[in-house]
C-alpha positions as CSV (number, residue, x, y, z in Angstrom):
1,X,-16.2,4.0,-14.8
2,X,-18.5,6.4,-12.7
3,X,-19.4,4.3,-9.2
4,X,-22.5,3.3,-8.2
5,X,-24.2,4.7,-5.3
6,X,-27.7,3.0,-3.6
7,X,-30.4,5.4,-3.5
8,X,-31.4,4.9,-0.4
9,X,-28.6,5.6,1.1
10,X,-27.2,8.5,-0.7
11,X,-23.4,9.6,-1.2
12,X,-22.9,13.7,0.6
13,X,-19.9,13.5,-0.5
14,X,-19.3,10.7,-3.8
15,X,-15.3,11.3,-3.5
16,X,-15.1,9.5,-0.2
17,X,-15.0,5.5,1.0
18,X,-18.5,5.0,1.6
19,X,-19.7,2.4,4.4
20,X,-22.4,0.5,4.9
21,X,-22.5,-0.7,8.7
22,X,-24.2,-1.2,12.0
23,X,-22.6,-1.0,15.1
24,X,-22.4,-4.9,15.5
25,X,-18.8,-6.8,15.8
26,X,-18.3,-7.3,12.3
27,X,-19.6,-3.5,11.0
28,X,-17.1,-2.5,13.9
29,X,-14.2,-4.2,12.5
30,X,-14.4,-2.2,9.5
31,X,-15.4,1.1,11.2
32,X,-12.3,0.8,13.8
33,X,-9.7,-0.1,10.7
34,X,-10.7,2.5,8.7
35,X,-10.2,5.1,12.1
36,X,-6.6,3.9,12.9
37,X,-6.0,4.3,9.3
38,X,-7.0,8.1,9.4
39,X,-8.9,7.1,6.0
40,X,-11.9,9.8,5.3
41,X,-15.2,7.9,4.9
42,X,-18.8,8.3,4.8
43,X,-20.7,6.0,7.1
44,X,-24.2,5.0,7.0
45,X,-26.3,2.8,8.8
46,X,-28.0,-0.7,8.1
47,X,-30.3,-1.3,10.1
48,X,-30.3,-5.2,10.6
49,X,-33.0,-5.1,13.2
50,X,-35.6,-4.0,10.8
51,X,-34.3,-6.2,8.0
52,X,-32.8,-3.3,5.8
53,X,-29.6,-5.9,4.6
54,X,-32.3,-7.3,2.9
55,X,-33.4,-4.0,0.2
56,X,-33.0,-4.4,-3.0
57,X,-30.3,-1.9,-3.1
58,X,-28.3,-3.1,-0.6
59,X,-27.9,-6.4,-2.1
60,X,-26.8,-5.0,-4.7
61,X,-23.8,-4.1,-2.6
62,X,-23.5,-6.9,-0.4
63,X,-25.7,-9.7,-2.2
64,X,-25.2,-11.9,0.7
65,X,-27.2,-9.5,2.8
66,X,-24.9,-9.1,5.7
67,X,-23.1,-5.4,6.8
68,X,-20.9,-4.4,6.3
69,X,-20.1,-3.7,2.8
70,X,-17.8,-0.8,1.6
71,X,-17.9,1.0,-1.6
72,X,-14.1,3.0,-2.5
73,X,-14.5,5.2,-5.6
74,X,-10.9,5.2,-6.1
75,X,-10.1,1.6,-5.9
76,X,-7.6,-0.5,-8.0
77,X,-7.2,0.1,-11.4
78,X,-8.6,3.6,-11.0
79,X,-12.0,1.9,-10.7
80,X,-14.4,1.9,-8.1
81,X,-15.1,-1.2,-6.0
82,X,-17.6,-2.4,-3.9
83,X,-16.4,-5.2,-1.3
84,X,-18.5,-7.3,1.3
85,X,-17.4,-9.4,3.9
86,X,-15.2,-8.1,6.9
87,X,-12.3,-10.2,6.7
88,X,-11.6,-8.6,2.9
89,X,-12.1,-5.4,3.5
90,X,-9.8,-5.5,6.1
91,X,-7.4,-6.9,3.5
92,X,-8.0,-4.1,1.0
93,X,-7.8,-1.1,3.2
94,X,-4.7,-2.9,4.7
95,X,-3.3,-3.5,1.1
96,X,-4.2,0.0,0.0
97,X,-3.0,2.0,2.9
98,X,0.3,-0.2,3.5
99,X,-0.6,-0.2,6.9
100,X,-1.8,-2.7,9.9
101,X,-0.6,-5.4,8.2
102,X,3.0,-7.3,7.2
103,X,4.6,-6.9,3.9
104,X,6.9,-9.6,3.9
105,X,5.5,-12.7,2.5
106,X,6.0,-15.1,5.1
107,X,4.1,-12.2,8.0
108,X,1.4,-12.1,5.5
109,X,1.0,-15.6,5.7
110,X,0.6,-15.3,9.5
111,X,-1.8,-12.4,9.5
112,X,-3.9,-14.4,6.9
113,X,-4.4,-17.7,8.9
114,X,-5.4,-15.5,12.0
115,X,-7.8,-13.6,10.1
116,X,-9.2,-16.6,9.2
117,X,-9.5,-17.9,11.9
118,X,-11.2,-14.9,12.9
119,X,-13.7,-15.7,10.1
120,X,-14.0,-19.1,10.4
121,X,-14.3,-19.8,14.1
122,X,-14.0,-17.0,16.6
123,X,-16.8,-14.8,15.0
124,X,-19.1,-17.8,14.3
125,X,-18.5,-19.6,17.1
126,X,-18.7,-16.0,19.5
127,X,-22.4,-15.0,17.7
128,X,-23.7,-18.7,18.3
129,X,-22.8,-18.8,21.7
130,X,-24.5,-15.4,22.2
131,X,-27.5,-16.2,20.2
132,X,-28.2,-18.9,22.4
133,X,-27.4,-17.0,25.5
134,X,-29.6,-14.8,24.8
135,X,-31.8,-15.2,22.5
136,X,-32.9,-18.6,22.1
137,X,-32.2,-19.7,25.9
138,X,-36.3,-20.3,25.7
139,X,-36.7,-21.6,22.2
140,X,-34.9,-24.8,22.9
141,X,-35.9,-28.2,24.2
142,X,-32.3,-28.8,25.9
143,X,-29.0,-27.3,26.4
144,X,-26.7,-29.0,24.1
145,X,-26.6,-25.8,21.9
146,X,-26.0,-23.5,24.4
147,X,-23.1,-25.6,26.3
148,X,-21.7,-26.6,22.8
149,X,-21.1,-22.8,22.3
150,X,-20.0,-21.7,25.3
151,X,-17.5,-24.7,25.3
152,X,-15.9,-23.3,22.1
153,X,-16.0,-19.8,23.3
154,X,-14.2,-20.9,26.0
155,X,-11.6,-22.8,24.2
156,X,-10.9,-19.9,21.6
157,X,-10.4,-17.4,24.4
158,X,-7.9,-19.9,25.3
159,X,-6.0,-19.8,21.9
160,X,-6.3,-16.0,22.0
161,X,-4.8,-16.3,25.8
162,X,-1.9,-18.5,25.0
163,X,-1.1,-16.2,21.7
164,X,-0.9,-13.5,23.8
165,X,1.6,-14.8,26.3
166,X,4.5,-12.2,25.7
167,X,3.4,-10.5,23.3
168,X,1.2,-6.7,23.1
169,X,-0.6,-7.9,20.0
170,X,-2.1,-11.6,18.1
171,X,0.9,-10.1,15.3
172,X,4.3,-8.8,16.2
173,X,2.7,-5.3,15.7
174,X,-0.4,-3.9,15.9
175,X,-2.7,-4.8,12.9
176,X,-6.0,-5.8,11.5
177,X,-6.4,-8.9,13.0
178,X,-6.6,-7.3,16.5
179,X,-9.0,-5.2,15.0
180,X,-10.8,-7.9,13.8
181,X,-11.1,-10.1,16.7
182,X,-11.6,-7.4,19.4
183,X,-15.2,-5.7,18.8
184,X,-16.1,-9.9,19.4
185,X,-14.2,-10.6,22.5
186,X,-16.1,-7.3,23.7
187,X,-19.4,-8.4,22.6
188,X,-19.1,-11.2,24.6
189,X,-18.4,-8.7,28.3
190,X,-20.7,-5.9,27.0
191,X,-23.4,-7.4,25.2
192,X,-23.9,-11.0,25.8
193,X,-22.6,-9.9,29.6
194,X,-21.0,-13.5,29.6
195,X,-17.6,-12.8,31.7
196,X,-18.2,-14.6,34.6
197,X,-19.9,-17.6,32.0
198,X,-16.7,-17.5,30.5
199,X,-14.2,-16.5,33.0
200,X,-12.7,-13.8,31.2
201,X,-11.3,-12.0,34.0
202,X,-8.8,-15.0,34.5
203,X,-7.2,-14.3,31.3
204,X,-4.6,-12.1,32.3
205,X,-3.1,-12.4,28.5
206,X,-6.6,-11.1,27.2
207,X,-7.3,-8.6,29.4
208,X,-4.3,-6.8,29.3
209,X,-4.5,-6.6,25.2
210,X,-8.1,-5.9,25.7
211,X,-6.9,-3.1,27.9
212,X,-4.6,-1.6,26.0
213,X,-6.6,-1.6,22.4
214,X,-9.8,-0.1,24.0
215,X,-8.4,3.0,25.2
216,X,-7.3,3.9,21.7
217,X,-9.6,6.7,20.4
218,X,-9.9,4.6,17.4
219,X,-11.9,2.3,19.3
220,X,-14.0,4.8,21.2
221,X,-14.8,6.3,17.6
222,X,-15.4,3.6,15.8
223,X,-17.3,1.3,17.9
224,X,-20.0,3.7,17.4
225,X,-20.1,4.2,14.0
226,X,-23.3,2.6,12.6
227,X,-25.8,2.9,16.2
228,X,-29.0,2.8,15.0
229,X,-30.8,6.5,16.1
């Protein structure tokens, strides 16, 4: 079966893994996984500012209108796919390179419940606490929302600190869960600016894995991918 490509954003090149992103933490995710896998992809942007999640051929991609979403026209079963949500399309591109990710059953397991968590609570839990930093700081009677947030930022940095204790990555080796959860613990220094709110510096366990991911060229590339021109 022939893929299906969104007219708006047309394929140059229909042979290659085609992504649909923004330079936000969860477009980044995939952007960064798919540079440390060396995997050739075309990338184009999603504008979420001016609503363009929301055209009709996008949701045809990623129906619950978030990026990124990520179309492979040699996926399983020789057939194309089209996947949404970060969290499986790290899976996938894991699964499909053999790469970033443990075979064994029982280290799949463990990479599975920190990318969930991942899903469940750091990236939710990060983008609230920014949102209200930012964004809705003035739109609120009180500050139960805000200090709610930054309480459970604060206590998931701490999870993330004491995994880290003795160990270079979340997983015995470097994989898809760090890429998942970095581009959000930088969100929170470079765009919410909330290091001192959160006292990120005195995370020694963070900052040194911050450290050492961020100076891969992966990251410089792919953290990128997506801007908005």
């Amino acid at each position: 079966m022939s893929p299906w490509f969104p007219a708006r954003w047309p394929a140059e090149d229909p042979d290659l893994i085609q992504l649909y992103t923004m330079n936000t933490p969860d477009g980044q995710q995939v952007s960064l996984c798919l540079e440390e896998m060396g995997l050739a992809y075309e990338p184009h942007t999603i504008n979420i500012l001016e609503n363009e999640q929301f055209d009709a051929d996008y949701l045809r991609l990623s129906p619950n209108g978030k990026i990124p979403a990520l179309l492979d026209p040699h996926g399983p079963e020789d057939e194309s796919v089209i996947l949404m949500e970060s969290s499986i399309i790290l899976q996938y591109l894991a699964d499909k390179t053999g790469a970033f990710f443990p075979r064994t059953y029982r280290g799949r397991l463990e990479g599975q419940q920190w990318l969930a968590l991942q899903a469940s609570q750091i990236g939710p839990m990060f983008g609230e606490f920014g949102h209200f930093l930012l964004f809705a700081r003035d739109k609120t009677s009180d500050s139960a929302a805000l200090d709610r947030y930054t309480r459970e930022a604060h206590r998931l940095l701490k999870v993330l600190e004491t995994r880290l204790a003795g160990r270079d990555f979340i997983l015995e080796h470097h994989s898809i869960v760090d890429m998942a959860i970095l581009p959000w613990v930088e969100a929170l220094v470079h765009v919410y600016k909330a290091g001192d709110a959160l006292e990120i510096n005195s995370l020694k366990q963070v900052q040194r894995w911050r450290a050492r991911l961020t100076e891969r060229p992966a990251w410089q590339r792919g953290k990128e991918v997506g801007r908005p021109s």
